[in-house]
N, C-alpha and C positions, 0 to 999 in steps of 0.2 A: 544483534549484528546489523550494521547498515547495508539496506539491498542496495548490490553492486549496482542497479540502474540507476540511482538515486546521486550516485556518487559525480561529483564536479567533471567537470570537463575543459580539457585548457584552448588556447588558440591554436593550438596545432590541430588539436581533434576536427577542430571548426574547419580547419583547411581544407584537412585530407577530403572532409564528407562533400565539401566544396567543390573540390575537385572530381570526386567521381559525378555529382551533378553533371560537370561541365562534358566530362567525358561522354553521360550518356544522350545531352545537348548534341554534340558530335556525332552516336550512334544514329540520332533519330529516335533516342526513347522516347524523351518529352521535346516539346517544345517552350522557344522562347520565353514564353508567359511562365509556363510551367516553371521554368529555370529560375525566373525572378519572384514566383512565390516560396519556390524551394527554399532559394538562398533566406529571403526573409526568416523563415522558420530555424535554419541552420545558424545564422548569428545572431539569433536570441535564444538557442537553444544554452542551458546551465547545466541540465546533465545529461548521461549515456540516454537515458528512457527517452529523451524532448529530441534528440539529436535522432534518434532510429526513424519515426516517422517518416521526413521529407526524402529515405532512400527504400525504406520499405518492399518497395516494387519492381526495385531494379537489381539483373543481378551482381552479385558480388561486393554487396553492401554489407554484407557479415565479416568482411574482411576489413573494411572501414568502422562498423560498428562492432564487434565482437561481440555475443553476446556474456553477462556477468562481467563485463570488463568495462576498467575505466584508461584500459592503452588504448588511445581508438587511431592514434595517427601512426602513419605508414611515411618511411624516408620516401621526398620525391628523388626519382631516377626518370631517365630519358621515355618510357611507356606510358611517364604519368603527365607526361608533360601537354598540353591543349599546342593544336598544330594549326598553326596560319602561314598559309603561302599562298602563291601568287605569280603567274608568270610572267608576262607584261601589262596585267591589268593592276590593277588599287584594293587594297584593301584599307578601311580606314574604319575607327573605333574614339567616338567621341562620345560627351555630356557624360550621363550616368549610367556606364554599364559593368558587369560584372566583371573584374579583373582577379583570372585564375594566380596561383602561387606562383608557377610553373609555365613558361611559353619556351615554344618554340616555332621561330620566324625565318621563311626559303621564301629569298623572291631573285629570281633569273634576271629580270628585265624592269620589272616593276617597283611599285613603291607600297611601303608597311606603314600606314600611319596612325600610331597608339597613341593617342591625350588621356591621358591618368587626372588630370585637373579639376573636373568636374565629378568622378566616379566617388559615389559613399562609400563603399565595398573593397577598400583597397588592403591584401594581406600585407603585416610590416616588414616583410624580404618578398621583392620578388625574380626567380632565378629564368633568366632568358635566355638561348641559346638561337645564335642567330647563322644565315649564311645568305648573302647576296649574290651573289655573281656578280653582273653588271647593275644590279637593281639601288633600290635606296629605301633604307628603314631609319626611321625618327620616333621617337620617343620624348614624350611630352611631360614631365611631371610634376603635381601638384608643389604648393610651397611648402620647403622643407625637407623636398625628398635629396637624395642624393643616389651618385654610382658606381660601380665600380667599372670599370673596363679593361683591368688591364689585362683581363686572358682575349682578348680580341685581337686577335692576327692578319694580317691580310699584305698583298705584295704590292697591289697598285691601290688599291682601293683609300679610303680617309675615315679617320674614326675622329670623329670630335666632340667634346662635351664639355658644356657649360653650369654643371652642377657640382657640389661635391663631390668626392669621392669616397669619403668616409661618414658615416651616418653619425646624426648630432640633431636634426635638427626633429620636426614634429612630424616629417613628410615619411614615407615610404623609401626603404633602402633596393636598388636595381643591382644584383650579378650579374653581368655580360660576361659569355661568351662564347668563340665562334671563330670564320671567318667574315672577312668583309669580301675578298677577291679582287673586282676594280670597283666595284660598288660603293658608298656607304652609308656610316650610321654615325646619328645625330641623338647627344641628348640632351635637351633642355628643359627650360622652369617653363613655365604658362605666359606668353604675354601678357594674358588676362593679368596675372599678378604683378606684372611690371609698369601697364597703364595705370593699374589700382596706386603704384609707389609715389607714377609720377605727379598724377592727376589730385592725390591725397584722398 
């Protein structure tokens, strides 16, 4: 009989464990570094037993890793989602950093600035749930990606987007939704990839 540690593990498993990384990033379990070696080990992990390690220490990894099991992914819902806000200050996320499944982005006054372009680490859906008030959030995505927006509501606010909507291409598929209020949200490709077009 094959030992159940032994046993495959899919992209979702990869996620979930992902995700509670980020979560405990949030707590204050580990730090930064700590997060960027984690992840490494978590998307080269092949089975349940490679995948247990980089959460080992933190609690409630036995619900992400089960143990004798090869279900390791949990549906994300709103508790599991990594929280960036902002009041009237900046928050901004460029080059190569680790981008969760799961966001959710509150900014009152201020501005959310995500570039997906540069990041190795990108899951192939990633589900956002936003709300502005008066603020503005942009989203940047590599080439390829595309998004949805059309659960994004809002009364005075502007929603706009320069990418697909429907995934097709090699990039990353974005779920929006939210409000915007009088705020808004932007999403586009990389300039980087448009000078690369024009320039040859």
């Amino acid at each position: 009989m094959t030992d159940p540690g032994e046993m495959r593990i899919s992209d979702a498993d990869r996620e979930a464990a992902a995700k509670r990384l980020h979560d405990a990033l949030g707590e204050g379990r580990i730090t930064l570094t700590e997060l960027e070696e984690r992840l490494d080990a978590v998307y080269a992990a092949r089975t349940a037993s490679e995948l247990r390690p980089p959460l080992a220490d933190l609690p409630g990894s036995d619900l992400v890793v089960p143990p004798g099991s090869a279900q390791l992914a949990r549906p994300v819902d709103g508790a599991d989602r990594v929280h960036l806000r902002t009041g009237a200050g900046t928050v901004k996320r460029t080059g190569d950093w680790p981008v969760p499944a799961a966001m959710r982005l509150t900014t009152s006054m201020g501005t959310i600035h995500l570039d997906l372009s540069e990041a190795r680490r990108i899951p192939p859906r990633i589900d956002i749930e936003v709300s502005t008030g008066m603020g503005e959030i942009v989203l940047v995505l590599p080439e390829g990606g595309s998004a949805d927006v059309d659960a994004v509501s809002g009364s005075w606010g502007e929603v706009k987007t320069k990418v697909p909507s429907t995934p097709g291409g090699s990039g990353p598929h974005i779920v929006v939704r939210g409000k915007v209020g009088m705020g808004s949200l932007t999403v586009r490709g990389s300039r980087k990839g448009w000078w690369k077009a024009v320039l040859g």
